[in-house]
N, C-alpha and C positions, 0 to 999 in steps of 0.2 A: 443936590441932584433931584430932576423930576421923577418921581412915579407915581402911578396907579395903585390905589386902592378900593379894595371890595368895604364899603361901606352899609349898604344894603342889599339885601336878600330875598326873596319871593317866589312861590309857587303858587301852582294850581292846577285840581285835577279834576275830571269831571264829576258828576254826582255818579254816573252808571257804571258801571265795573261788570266783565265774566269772567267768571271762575271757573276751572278746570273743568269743572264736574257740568256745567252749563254748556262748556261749549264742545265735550266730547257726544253732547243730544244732536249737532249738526256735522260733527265731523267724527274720522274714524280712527279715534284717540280717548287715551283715559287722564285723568290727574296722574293717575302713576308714570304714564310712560312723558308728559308733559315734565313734571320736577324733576325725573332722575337727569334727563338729558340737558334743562335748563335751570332748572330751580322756581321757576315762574310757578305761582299758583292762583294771579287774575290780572288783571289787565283792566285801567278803563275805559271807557269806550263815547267819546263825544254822541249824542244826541245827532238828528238830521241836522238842526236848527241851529247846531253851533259849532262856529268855524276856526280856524287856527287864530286869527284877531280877538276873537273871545276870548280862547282860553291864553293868550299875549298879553291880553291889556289885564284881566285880573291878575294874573303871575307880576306884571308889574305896577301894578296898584298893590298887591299885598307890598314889595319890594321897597312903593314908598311911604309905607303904611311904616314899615317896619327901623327905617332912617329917618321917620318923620317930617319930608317934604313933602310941599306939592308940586303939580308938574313942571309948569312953568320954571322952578330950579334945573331943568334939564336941558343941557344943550343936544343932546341928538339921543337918538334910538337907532339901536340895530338890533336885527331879527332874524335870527340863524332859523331855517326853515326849508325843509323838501316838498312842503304840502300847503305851500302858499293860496288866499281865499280866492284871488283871481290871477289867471298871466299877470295882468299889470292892473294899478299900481303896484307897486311894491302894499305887501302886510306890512311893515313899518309905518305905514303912514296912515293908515287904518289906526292902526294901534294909535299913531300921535295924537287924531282926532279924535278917537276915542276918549282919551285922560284928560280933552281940551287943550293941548300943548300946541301955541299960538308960533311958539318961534321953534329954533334950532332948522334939525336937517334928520332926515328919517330914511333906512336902507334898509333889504334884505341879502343877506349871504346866502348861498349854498354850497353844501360842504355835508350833506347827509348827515352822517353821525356824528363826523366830526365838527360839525356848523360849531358848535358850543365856541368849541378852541380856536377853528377860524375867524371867528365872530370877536373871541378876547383879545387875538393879535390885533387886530385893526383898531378895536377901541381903545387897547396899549398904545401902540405906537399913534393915534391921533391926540391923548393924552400929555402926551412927553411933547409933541411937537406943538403942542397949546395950542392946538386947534380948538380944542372945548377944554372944559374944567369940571364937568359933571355926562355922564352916560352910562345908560341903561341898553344891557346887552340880556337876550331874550333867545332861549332855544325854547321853538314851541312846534306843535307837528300833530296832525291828527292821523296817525299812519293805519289807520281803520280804515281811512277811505283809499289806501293803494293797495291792501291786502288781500289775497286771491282767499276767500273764505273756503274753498273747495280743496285748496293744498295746507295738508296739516304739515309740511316740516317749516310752513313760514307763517300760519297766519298765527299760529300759538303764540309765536314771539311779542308780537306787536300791539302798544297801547298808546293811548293817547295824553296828551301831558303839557305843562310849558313851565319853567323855573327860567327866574329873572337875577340879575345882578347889578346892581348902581355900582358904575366904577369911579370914584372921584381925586383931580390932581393932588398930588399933596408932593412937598419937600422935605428931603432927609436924606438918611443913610439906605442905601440899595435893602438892607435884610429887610425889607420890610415890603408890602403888600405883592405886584406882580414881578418875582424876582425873574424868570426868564420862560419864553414859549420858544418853541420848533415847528415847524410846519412840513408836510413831506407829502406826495402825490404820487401813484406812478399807473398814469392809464392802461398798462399793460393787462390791469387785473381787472379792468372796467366791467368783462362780462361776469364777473363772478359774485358780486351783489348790484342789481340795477331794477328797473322800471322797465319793459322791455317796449318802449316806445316816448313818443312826445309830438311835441305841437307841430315840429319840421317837419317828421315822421309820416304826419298828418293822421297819427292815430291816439287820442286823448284819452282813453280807455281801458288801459294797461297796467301791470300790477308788477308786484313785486316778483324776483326771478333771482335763486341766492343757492351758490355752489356751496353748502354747509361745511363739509368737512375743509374745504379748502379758506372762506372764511375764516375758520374757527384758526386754522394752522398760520395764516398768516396776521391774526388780529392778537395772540399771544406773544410771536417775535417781533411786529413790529412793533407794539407797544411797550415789551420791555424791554425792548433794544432804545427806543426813542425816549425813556422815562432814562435809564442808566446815561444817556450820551450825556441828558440834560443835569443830570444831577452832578457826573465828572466834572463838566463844563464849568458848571457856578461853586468849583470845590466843595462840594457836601460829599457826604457818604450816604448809602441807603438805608444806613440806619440811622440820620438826622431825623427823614419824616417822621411826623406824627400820624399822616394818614395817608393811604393808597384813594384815589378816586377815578377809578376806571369808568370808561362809559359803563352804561348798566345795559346789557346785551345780552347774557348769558351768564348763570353763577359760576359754571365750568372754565368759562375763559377767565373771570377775574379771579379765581382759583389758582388756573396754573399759570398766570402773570405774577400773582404773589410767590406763586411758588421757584417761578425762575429768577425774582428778583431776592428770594430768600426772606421775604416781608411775614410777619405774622398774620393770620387771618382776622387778626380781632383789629389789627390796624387797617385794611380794608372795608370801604365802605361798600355797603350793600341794599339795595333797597328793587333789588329787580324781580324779588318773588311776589313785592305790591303792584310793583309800575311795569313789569313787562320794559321791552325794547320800546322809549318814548324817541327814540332818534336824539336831534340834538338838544330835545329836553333834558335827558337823563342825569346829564351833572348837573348842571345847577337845582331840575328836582330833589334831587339827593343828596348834594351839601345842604338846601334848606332843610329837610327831614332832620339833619345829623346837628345841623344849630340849633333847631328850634327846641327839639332834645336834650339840646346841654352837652350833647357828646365831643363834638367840635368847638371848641374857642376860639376869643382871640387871641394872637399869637401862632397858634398851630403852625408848623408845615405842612402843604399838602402837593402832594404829586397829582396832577390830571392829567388822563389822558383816553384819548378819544379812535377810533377807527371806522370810516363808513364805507357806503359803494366811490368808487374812483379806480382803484382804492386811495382815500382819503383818509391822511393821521397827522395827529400832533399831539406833543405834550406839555404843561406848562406846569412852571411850579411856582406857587402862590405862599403865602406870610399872610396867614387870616386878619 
């Protein structure tokens, strides 16, 4: 049987970072009231001068630093992304140019927070159909530049970030690397996290605009309703995983996602009091942290699972 696997891993964040206490001097908020409600205590923050393809192409140059390729081994890139460097081209193809990567085929997904998950489905399933034999899937975002600096219930959330993953074909037995994703949409809840504009709109300008308590209620059930279907489905129990890997959004929500899946918290990964909400950086940010650590092996189970504006979910569970 074909499958995918996660081969190599890569992050990057910027050098600049604000912390709690820094950014309650522009807005009218403390550290206190910022952790209890999210657990966030900085965020970092890209420079003017650097764009979502910067901080793409170092996330995967670490990635093939750390597999020990170079580019040219890669048949495509994709680059999950809400804060692409221009309408068009595609960031993918910046990024290609960037590592010098002469062939393959280079894309951007959008899927807000869940790009991560969207982004693995497509490079999954292009995999299996031996379209490529080697790719590199990229959540990167600089959500600084869509955050309303003036509204503290959203711009506290948000930081900037990108985590890369080399997916490459291999044959065997299913347990092993991307054992199954889900995918699930439903536009009804469009106004409840969005952009409140865009290019058709003819307004470029526009920021982020996010019904919190209502977010928060439906990024708990539908993730761990969409983590349990997945898990039934491929006959595991929820007590197979070795690790929960929720978007990194809020400590609160992957809190009570563990807690309605009955998961321990020390098996939940966490990395959002560093990174803030990076969009669909966040997982792969955060599995690299937990590799590079030693915390995470290979072998592991791990459930992922994602939720953005759409609203936009999915979940996947992966054989490190």
């Amino acid at each position: 049987m074909i499958f995918s696997k996660i081969v190599g891993i890569g992050s990057y964040l910027p050098e600049n970072f604000l912390t709690n206490d820094e950014l309650s001097k522009t807005v009218d908020t403390s550290d206190e009231w910022i952790t209890t409600r999210t657990g966030i205590k900085k965020r970092h923050i890209a420079p003017e001068q650097q764009y979502t393809s910067d901080l793409a192409t170092e996330a995967l140059k670490n990635a093939l630093t750390h597999v020990e390729l170079t580019p040219n081994y890669l048949d495509a890139i994709i680059v999950a992304t809400t804060t692409p460097d221009r309408i068009f081209p595609a960031t993918a193809v910046r990024v290609q140019n960037n590592i010098g990567m002469r062939g393959g085929f280079a894309f951007d997904i959008q899927a807000v927070c869940a790009g991560f998950i969207y982004a693995l489905q497509v490079a999954d399933s292009l995999l299996k159909a031996q379209q490529v034999k080697r790719i590199a899937v990229i959540g990167a975002d600089v959500m600084s530049r869509i955050v309303d600096w003036k509204d503290r219930n959203t711009c506290v959330l948000f930081g900037d970030g990108a985590g890369c993953v080399i997916l490459e074909q291999r044959e065997g037995e299913k347990n092993d690397g991307i054992l199954d994703i889900k995918l699930y949409s439903d536009g009804q809840y469009e106004e409840f996290l969005m952009v409140d504009g865009g290019v058709s709109r003819k307004n470029k300008e526009s920021k982020i605009r996010m019904a919190g308590s209502e977010v928060f209620r439906h990024a708990v059930i539908k993730m761990s309703d969409s983590i349990k279907s997945i898990v039934e489905k491929n006959k595991l129990s929820i007590h197979d995983l070795d690790w929960l890997l929720l978007h990194q959004a809020n400590y609160r929500i992957i809190k009570a996602v563990a807690e309605k899946l009955e998961i321990n918290m020390d098996k939940a990964i966490s990395m959002v009091s560093e990174h803030a909400n990076t969009s669909a950086a966040s997982i792969p940010l955060a599995l690299d942290c937990y590799v590079k650590d030693a915390k995470v092996k290979t072998g592991d189970l791990i459930a992922l699972s994602a939720i953005g504006g759409g609203l936009a979910w999915g979940s996947a569970l992966i054989r490190l």
